[in-house]
C-alpha positions in Angstrom: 50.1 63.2 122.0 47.0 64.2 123.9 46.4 60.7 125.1 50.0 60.8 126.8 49.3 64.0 128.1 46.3 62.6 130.0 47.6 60.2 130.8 50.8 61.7 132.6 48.4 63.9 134.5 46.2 61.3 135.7 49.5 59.4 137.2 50.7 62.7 138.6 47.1 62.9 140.4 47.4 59.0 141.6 50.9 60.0 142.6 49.5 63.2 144.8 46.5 60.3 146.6 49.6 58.0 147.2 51.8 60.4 149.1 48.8 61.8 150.7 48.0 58.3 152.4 51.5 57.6 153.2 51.6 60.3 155.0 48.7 59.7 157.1 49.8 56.3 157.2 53.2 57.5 158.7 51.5 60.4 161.1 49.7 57.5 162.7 52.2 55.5 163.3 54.0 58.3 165.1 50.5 58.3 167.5 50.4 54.8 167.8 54.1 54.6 169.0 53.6 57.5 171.2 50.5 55.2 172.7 52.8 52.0 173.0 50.6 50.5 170.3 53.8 48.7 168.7 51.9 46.0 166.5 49.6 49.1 165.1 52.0 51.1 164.0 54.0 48.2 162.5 50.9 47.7 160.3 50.2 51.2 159.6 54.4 51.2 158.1 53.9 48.3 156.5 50.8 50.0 154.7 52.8 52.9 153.7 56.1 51.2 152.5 53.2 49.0 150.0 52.2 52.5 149.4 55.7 53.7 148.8 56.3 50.7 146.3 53.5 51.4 144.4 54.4 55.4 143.8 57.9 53.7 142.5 56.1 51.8 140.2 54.1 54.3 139.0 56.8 56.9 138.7 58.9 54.2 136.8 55.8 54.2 134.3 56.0 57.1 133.7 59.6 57.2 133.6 59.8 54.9 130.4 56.5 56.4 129.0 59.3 59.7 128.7 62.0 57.5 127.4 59.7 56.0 124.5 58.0 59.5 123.8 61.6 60.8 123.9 63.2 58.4 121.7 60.0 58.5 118.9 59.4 62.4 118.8 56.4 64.0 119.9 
């Protein structure tokens, strides 16, 4: 139990870096469209979306992690 308890809170904290860098990912890609620098802030989105995916992922981790703690008590 206190394994999955760590464990859940260290995804949570990976989950708070993620959105963190997507959003500075997405903040300058606003600047760099505001500056014309089109291919720049196609790179910068195409940095968050990867970042995007990988908070799905994570989130769908945990999501079964619940379903198997669920299902076998705790």
């Amino acid at each position: 139990m206190q394994y999955q308890r760590l464990h859940v809170m260290d995804s949570l904290k990976q989950a708070r870096q993620i959105i963190r860098r997507v959003k500075l990912f997405i903040s300058q890609a606003l600047v760099a469209v505001r500056n014309e620098e089109i291919e720049h802030a196609e790179i910068l989105a195409e940095k968050a979306i990867t970042h995007l995916e990988q908070l799905a992922r994570l989130l769908d981790e945990l999501e079964r992690g619940a379903r198997k703690g669920g299902r076998h008590g705790r």
